[in-house]
N, C-alpha and C positions, 0 to 999 in steps of 0.2 A: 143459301142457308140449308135448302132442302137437301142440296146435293152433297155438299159437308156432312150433316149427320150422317147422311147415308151411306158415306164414303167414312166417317168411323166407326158407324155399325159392321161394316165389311170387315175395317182392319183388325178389329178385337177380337172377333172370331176365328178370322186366319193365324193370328198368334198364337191362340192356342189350341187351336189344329198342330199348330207346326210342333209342338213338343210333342205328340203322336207320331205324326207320318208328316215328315218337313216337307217332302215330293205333292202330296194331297195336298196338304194347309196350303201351301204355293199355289197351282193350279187355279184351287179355289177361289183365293183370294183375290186372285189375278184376274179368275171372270169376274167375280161380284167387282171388282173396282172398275174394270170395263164397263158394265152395265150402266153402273154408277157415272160414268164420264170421267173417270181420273185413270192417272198413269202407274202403272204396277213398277217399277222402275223406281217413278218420284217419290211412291210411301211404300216401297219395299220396306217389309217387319227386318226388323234387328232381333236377331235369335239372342237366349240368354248366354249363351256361351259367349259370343263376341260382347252383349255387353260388362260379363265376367273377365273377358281378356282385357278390354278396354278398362274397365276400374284398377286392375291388377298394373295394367302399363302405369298407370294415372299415380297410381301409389309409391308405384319404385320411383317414379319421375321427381315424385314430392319427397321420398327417402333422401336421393339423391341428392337433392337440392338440399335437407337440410344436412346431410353428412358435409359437401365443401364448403372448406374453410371461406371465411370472407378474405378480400384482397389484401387487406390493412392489417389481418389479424397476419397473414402468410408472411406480409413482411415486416412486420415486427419483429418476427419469430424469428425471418430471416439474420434480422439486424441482432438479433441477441446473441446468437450462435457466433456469432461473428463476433461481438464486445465478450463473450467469452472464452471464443479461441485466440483473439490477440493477448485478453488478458493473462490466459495459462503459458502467450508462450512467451512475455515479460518476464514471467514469473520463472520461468523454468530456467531463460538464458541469467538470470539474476541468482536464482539459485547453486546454475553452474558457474558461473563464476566465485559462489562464499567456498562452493566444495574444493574448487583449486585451489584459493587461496588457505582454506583450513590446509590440506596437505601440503603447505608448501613448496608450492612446486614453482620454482622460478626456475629462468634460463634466459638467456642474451637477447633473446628474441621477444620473448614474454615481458622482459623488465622493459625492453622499446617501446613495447603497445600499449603499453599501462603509462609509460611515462608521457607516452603521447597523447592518450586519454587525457591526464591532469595537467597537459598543455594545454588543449583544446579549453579544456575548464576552463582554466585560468585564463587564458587567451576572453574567451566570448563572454566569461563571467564576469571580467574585469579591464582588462585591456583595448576590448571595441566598445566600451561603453567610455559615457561621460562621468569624469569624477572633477569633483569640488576639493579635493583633496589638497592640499600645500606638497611642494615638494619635499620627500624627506618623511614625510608619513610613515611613521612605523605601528603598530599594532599585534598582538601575538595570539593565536587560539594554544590553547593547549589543553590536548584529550588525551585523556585516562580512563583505562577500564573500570568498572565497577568493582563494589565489593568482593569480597570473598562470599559465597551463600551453600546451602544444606538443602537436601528435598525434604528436611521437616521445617525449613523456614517458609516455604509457601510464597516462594517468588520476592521475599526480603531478603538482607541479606545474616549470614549468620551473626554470632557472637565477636568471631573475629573480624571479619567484617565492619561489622560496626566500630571495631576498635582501631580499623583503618581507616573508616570515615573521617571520624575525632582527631584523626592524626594527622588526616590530609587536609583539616580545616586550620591544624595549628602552624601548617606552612606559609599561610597567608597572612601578610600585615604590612602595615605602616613602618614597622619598626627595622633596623639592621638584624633583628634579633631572627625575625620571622624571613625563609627563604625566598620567597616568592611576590611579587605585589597584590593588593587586593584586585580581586574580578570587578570586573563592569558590569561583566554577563555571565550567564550561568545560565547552561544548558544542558538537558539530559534526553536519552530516549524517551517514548512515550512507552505506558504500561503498556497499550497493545500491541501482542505478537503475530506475526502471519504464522499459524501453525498450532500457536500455542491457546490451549485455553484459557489458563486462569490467565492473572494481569503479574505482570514482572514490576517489582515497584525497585528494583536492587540498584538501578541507576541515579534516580531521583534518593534514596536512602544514603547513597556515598556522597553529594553533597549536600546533605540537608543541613548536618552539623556546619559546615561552611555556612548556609544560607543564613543559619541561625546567630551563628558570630556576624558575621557583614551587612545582614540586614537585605538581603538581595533577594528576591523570588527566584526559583528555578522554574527557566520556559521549557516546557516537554511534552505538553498535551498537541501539539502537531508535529513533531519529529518522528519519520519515521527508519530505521532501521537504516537505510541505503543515506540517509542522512540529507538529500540533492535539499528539501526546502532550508532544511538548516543551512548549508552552503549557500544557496540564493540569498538568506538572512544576513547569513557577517560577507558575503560580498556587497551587498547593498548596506551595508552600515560604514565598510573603508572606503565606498564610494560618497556616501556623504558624508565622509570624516570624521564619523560618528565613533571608529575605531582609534584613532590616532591617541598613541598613547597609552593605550589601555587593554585590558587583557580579559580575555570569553575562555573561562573554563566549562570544557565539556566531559560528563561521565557518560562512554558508549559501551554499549556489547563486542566484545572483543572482536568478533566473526565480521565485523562490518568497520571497524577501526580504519582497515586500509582502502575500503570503497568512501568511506568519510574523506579522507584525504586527498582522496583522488579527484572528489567533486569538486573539494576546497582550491584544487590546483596541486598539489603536491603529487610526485610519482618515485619510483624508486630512485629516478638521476638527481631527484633533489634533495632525498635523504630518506622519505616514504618507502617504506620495505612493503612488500606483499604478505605478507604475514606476520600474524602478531599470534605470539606463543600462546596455546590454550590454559598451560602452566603457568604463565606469569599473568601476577596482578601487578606487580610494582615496577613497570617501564613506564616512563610519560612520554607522548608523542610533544615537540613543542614547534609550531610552524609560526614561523615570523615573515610578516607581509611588510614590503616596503616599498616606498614609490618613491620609485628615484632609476636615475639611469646607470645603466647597465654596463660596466666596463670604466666607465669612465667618471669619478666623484668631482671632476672640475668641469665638467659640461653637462648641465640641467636641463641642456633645451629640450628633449626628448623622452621625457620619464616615462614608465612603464612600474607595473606592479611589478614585485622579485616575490618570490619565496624562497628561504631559507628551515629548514628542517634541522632537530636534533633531538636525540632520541636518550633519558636523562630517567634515573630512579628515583622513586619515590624515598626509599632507604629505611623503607617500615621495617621495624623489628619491634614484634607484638610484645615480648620481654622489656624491650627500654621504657617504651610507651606506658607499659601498665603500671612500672616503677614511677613515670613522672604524673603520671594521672594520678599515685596514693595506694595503689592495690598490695603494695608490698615494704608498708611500712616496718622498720623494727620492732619486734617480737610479733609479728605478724597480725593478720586481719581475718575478720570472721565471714565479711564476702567482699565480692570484687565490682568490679563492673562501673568504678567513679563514674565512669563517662557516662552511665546510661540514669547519674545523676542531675543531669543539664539538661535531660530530655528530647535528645538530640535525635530518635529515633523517628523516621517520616511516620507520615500519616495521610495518608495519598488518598 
């Protein structure tokens, strides 16, 4: 114990000697710890400079440590980057294909590979799968563009518009009188756009009036633009014969009409055009699905789904229409607009 105190009454004084004369403090220290019986070597002083460098290592060290990322956070980060460049480049190849098909750009080669697209569809959507279906199965989609609409309508559709809704509802019935059968189904896009801000309600507005006469909901709240869920929908509905018979009106956004179809099974060799004119509202696509086989109507053993395609006007003329709605009765009328008497306007 004796020798301990004595040996730290040496070292506290050698310390600070050495902020003087480091050479001297040393020396010093180095007899009185000799003296003492200890080793100049084993409680060599640590000057303040070294323990100044040592704290300063000591700090970057802890910097450093809290700057790198942790491993989990590196690859999450990794894995985002990643769900967001496959995402943009989905997007982009889908994109490049609306722009072709808005220009119209077909050619022999073009119309092959699209037709062989909505083989493939219709092949794995419907042909390698199991159906319940009867042979002879017929069923028909048929898609139509939306309204006519205005940029002061606010993503409804305009005046006229609406007066083609009313028009396209009065095609449907029971009766000889009305062109077309009543729907089963009724489907529209959904109001949200990739691109677009506000919500587009002009699909769901062109059949509302229909919905309203037939009593039918319109499905649109998961359809999206490229249309593929919707297609999985009325393929899995002729698969369990849930279509047979009966007819799924669709109102789409023009720019994706011909990718609609394409999903469905339909491509340009079967009646499916790649382009649908940005100018026309009043063409109707009409695809007719039927199982049955192929070539030969006396040999059943081997059915497969068909599609048949035809491409068929609406034959709106906003003048006739408004005559049989009341708007232009003799000696005339003080405002117009009967239809928007029925209250046929959506409300999404």
């Amino acid at each position: 114990a004796a020798a301990q105190s004595s040996l730290s009454a040496a070292v506290l004084p050698a310390t600070r000697q050495q902020q003087g004369s480091t050479a001297m403090g040393d020396l010093e220290a180095s007899q009185k710890i000799k003296a003492a019986g200890g080793s100049y070597y084993e409680t060599m002083p640590i000057s303040i400079d070294h323990l100044n460098l040592t704290r300063s290592s000591n700090e970057n060290n802890t910097f450093d440590s809290r700057r790198k990322p942790p491993r989990l956070a590196l690859y999450c980060g990794v894995t985002l980057i990643l769900c967001v460049s496959i995402t943009f480049i989905l997007l982009a190849a889908t994109h490049a294909r609306v722009v072709k098909l808005k220009r119209g750009a077909s050619d022999e080669k073009t119309d092959i590979d699209q037709s062989l697209s909505a083989y493939q569809a219709l092949k794995y959507g419907l042909n390698k799968k199991q159906t319940i279906s009867d042979v002879g199965c017929e069923g028909t989609v048929l898609i139509m563009r939306h309204c006519e609409g205005a940029t002061h309508t606010k993503g409804h559709c305009s005046y006229l518009g609406f007066e083609r809704a009313n028009y396209i509802a009065s095609l449907f019935g029971n009766t000889t009188e009305e062109r077309w059968p009543v729907p089963a189904f009724l489907y529209a896009t959904r109001k949200e756009r990739i691109g677009v801000e506000h919500y587009v309600f002009r699909e769901v507005d062109t059949l509302t009036p229909l919905s309203n006469k037939i009593g039918i909901p319109i499905g649109h709240e998961t359809y999206g633009e490229t249309g593929v869920n919707l297609a999985d929908k009325i393929h899995s509905d002729l698969l369990a014969g849930e279509m047979c018979g009966k007819l799924a009106v669709v109102a789409w956004k023009h720019d994706y009409i011909p990718l609609l179809a394409e999903n469905l099974g339909c491509g340009p060799l079967d009646g499916c055009p790649m382009y649908y004119d940005p100018a026309d509202f009043d063409t109707v696509w009409q695809l007719k699905f039927v199982y049955d086989t192929p070539g030969n109507i006396h040999d059943r053993s081997k059915p497969e789904w068909l599609i048949y395609a035809s491409l068929v006007k609406e034959e709106f003329d906003p003048l006739r229409w408004s005559k049989i709605s009341g708007d232009y009765p003799q000696g005339g009328k003080e405002t117009g607009g009967t239809w928007n008497e029925m209250g046929n306007l959506a409300r999404v």
